[in-house]
Each structure stands twice: as C-alpha cells, then as structure tokens.
N, C-alpha and C positions, 0 to 999 in steps of 0.2 A: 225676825230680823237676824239672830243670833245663827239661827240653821243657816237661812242666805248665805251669810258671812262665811260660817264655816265650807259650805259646799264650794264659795268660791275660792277660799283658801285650797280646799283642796283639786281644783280643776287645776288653779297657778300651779299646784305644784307636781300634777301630772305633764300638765304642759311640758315646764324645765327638764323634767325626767327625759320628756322626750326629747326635746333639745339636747340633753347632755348627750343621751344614745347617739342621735345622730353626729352627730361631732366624733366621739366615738368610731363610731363605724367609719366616717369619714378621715380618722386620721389612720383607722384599720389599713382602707383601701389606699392612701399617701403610701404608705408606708410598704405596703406589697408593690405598688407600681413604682418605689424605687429602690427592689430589690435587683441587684445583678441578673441580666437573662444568664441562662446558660452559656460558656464561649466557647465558638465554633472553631474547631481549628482550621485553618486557611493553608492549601496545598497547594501546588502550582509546579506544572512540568511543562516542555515543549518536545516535539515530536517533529522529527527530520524524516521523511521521507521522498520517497520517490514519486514519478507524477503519478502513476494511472492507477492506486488505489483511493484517492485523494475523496470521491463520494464514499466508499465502505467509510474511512473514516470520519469524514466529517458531516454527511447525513445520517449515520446509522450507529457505527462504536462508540464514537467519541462521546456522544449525547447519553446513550445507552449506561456509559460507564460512570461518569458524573452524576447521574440518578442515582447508582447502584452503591458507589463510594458515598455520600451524605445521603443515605438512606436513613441513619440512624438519627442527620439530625445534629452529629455533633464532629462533624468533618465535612468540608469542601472542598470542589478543585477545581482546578479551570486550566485547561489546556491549551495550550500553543499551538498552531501547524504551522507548517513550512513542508512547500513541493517543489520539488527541482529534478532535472533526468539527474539519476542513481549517479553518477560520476560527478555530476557538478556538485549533488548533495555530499557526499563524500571529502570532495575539498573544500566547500565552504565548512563546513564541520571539525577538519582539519587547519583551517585558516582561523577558527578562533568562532564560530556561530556555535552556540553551548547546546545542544540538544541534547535532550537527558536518552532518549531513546531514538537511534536510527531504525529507522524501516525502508531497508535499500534494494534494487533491482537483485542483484548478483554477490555472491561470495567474496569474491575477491577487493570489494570498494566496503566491505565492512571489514575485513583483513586490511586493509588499509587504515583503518584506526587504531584497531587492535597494537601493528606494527609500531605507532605513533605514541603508544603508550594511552590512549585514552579510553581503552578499555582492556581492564587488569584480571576481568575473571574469566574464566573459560566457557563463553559463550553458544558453544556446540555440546555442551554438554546434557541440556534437557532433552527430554524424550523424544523430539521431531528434529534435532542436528541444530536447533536453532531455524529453522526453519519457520514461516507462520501461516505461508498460504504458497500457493503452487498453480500453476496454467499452463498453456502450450504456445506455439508459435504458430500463426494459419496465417492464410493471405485472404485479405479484404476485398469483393470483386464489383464489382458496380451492379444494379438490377439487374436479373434475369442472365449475367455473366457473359457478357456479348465478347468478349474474349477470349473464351473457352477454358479459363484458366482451371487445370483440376491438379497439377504438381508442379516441384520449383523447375523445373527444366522451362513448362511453358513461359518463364517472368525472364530465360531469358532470348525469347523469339524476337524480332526487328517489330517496330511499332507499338510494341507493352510499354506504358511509362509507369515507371513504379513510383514507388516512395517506401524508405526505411531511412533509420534516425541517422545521426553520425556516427561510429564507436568511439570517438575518441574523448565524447559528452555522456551517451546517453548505454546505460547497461542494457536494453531492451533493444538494439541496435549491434551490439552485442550477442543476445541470446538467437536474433535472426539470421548472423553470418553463421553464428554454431549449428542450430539446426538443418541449414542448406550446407555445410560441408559435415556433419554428420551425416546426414540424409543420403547426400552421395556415393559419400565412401561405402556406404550397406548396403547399398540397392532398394528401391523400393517399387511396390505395386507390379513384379515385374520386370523393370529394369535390372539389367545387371549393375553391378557398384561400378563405381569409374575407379580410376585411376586417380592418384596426386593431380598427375597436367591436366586430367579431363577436367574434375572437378574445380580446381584452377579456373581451367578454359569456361568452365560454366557461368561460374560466381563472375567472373570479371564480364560477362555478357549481361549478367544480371544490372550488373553494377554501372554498367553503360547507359543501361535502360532506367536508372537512378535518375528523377527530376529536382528532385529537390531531398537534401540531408538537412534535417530540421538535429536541434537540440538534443529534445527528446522525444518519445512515442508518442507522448499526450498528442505535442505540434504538428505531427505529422497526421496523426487519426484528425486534427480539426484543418488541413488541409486537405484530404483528403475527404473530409465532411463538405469543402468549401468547391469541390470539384475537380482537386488537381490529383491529376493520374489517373491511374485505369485500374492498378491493384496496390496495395498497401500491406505490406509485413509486418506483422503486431502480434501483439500478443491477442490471446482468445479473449481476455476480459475487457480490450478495449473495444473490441464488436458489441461483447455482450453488454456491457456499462450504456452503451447506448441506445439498447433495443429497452432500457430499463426506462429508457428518459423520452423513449415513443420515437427514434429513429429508424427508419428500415434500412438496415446496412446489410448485406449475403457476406459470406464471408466460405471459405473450403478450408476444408482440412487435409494436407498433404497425407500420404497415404505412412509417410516417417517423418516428424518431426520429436522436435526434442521435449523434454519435460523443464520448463520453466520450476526453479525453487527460489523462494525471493526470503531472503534472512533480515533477522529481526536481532538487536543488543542492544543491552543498556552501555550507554555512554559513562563509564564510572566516575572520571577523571570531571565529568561536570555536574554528576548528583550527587560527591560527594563535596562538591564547591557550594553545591545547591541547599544541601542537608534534607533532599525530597527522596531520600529511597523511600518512605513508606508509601507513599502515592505511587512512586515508577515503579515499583513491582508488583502492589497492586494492580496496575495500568495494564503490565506488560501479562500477568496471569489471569488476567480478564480475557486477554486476546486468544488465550487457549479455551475459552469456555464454549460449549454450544452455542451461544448465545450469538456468540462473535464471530465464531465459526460459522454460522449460518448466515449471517448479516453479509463476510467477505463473499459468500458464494452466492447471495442474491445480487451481486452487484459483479460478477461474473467469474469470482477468483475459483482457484479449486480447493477445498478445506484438505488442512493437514492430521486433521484428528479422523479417524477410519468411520467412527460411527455416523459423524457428519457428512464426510465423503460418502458414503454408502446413501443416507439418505438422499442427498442432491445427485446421484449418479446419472440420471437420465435430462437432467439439465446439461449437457456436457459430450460434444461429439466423443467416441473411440476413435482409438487412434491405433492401428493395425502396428505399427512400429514405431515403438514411444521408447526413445530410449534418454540417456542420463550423460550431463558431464563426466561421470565417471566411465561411463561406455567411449568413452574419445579421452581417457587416461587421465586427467585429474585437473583442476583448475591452475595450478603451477605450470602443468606441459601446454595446456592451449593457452593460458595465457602468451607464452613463450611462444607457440610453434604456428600459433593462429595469428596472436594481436602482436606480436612483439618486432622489433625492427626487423624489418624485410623479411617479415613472415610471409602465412599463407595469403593473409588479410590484402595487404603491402602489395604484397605481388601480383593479386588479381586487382588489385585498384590503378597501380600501373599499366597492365594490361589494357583495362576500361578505357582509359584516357591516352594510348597507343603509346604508352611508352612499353621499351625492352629493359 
C-alpha cells in the first residue's frame, strides 16, 4: 500500500512538472509574440509625367522598383503617377501639384521649373544630359498604306486628313512641327532642301489637312485608334506601345526625321518639403539601370544607356537622316524662331486657315 502511495505521489508530481513546463513555455511564446516586429520604414513620392510613356511606367518600372527598394525588408514605397501632354504637366507642377520627379516631353517645359525655382540643382549634369529615354517622329498610316504615304511632303497632298497634338498643350506636338521643318530645311531621300517660304508653304498644307489637334499624343494616337484620319504624326513609341498591347498599327519612317530626347528632374523645391530624397533618388537611379532601360524599350522608347541601345537595335527602324535640336540651333532659338509669336509655327498656321 505504502509503494502504491509513493508511486502515486510521485506520478502527481511529474504531472505538476509538466504543467509547470508548459505554462512555462507558454508564457516563453506570450512573450516573443509580443516582442516589437521589426519597423519598416514608409517612403512615398509622385511622379509627373507625360502621356505616352505611361505603361513603361506603370506596368513595368514602377512595380519593378518597389520590389527592388524593400527588398531588404526594412523600407517601402509606394508611388504616385500623374499623366498629362508635357506642357499641361509642366504647369500643373508649377501651379502648385508637388511632383517629386518630372518625366517631360521636351527641354524646354522642365527649364520651365528650373526657371521657377523648383528645381535648384543642375539637372543636365549626369552622364545622358539628363536625358532618360529617346525616339523619333514617324507618321502612322492605316493597313496596307492606301495613301501612299512614304514622306512629310505627301501629309500635305488635298484629301490626307491627318491628326497631330496642339503645340500650345502638348511637347509631342511640338517635336512633329520640329521634325517636318527640320526635315525640310536638309532635304531628304532626294529632295532638294526648301527654302524658309517653301517649307512654310509645306507645313501650312500640312496643317490644313489637320482634323482634329487633341491635348496631347496619347488623344490623338486613341483617335486615331477610333478611325479618324488617314495618317497620325507621333512619336515611334506610340505605334510601337501598341503592337505590345496586340494592335496592328503600320506606321513609316520619313527618310529625315528628328531624334526625340525626353528629360527627366527631380523637383527639389517638393522633396525637400517632402523629406523623400532617399527614395527619389533611389527612384530616379534605378531608371538608369538595365533593368529599366530595357523595360522603356520594350514598350517602344529608345534606351539612353549605349549597351542597352545596342542590345534592342534592331527593334527600331534606321533612320538615314536622324538629326537633333541642336542641328536647328538650340532649344532657346526654335523656341523663339519656330514657337514664339508670329513665328514659323504662327505663320504656317495662318497660312492653313487663309489668313495673310
């Protein structure tokens, strides 16, 4: 009776043991699941750009980069977009919309922040001029080109109805008056150069044969999507952004057209309001990477980094006579002598609509 007792004595008191353990353990595991996680730091920028790179970034960079930034785990970010034609982005920007980093058509509408004071560093100073991606200007032709259209002379024959943006909205609208009074003035495929009044005389035939001046390129490539007109002046990545999305657009490449450079700046005057430089320069030095360089050029841009352009070369017509804003004297002079009051611009548009 005496063993009995004892054995069960000591079973009670293996029991407790274990009870005590687990209690134990249990207030082990309390006590670890109410330790602090680690804290994630929380970043956040917005991105002003223009319309028609708008899939590179927001089906392919933008995702790409937010992986790449909280990779570790112990930072996050979440980005903003905003798309508008390159001019209108420009002055909303200037009207007070805080973009930490523009991404604009043309030189001159990010010099217009610069000007404004909202951006205090020297933005042309990295290795591509501030540049981040580049393309050309073609004309968009309907199936099978019943048109005939193969240079700008034919856009402006009686019966072409074209379609190009406004200038006075859209920088892409802009870069297609430049190309067609560049183009002239050289001669191409053959042609002898014109003259001032010919090419004048040209552009304003052109510009008769104008059905509609949308905003910007994007509006016009999705009216043109919708049926209206016969040829469309765009840039080459708005053709190609579409063939990516299962469209069959044709599209020619004039035998001289210009080299589109589309500029990129951080907005300082708003990431320093913001206190997000580490994420916007991360952001902005991401967009130089292969990674993103490749991304812009599958969605039709042209990469500004050489080893990238080299790899996608053969995605991408030649262009026999590709020449540069700087071949037509500087963004200050065409500003002035192309866009500026009763300029070239001015004057073939008068022209178009019978006025002297």
């Amino acid at each position: 009776m005496l063993r009995l007792r004892l054995a069960q004595f000591s079973l009670v008191l293996a029991l407790a043991g274990l009870i005590v353990g687990c209690k134990s353990s249990s207030a082990g595991q309390v006590q670890k699941s109410n330790e602090a996680a680690p804290a994630v730091a929380a970043h956040s920028l917005t991105l002003g750009g223009y319309t028609t790179p708008r899939e590179a970034y927001g089906k392919a960079i933008i995702p790409a980069f937010t992986k790449s930034f909280g990779a570790d785990g112990k930072r996050e970010v979440k980005i903003s977009e905003s798309y508008l034609a390159s001019g209108a982005q420009a002055r909303a920007i200037l009207g007070g919309f805080e973009a930490d980093v523009a991404a604009l058509s043309l030189e001159p509408d990010i010099e217009k922040l610069r000007k404004a004071g909202l951006i205090t560093r020297d933005w042309k100073a990295g290795e591509y001029g501030g540049m981040v991606t580049r393309s050309v200007v073609v004309i968009g032709v309907r199936p099978g080109n019943p048109k005939k259209i193969t240079n700008w002379q034919d856009l402006a024959k009686p019966g072409v109805a074209v379609l190009t943006p406004n200038v006075r909205t859209s920088g892409g609208a802009m870069w297609n008056v430049l190309a067609i009074y560049g183009a002239l003035l050289r001669g191409q495929a053959g042609t002898p150069a014109a003259d001032e009044k010919a090419a004048l005389d040209t552009l304003s035939k052109i510009l008769k044969n104008v059905k509609v001046m949308d905003s910007g390129a994007r509006d016009s490539m999705l009216n043109f999507e919708r049926g209206v007109g016969d040829a469309i002046i765009t840039y080459e990545n708005e053709i190609l952004v579409s063939k990516v999305e299962g469209k069959a657009h044709e599209y020619v490449t004039p035998a001289s057209t210009i080299l589109i450079e589309n500029p990129l700046a951080i907005v300082d005057k708003n990431v320093d309001k913001h206190k997000n430089s580490e994420a916007t320069l991360a952001f902005v030095q991401f967009l130089y990477t292969p990674e993103a360089q490749r991304s812009f050029a599958k969605y039709g841009l042209r990469p500004v980094v050489p080893s990238v352009a080299q790899e996608f070369e053969s995605s991408f017509a030649k262009v026999e006579d590709l020449f540069t804003v700087r071949d037509l004297g500087d963004w200050a002079t065409v500003t002035s002598k192309v866009f500026g009051k009763d300029g070239f611009y001015d004057k073939a548009l008068e022209l178009s609509q019978g006025k002297k």
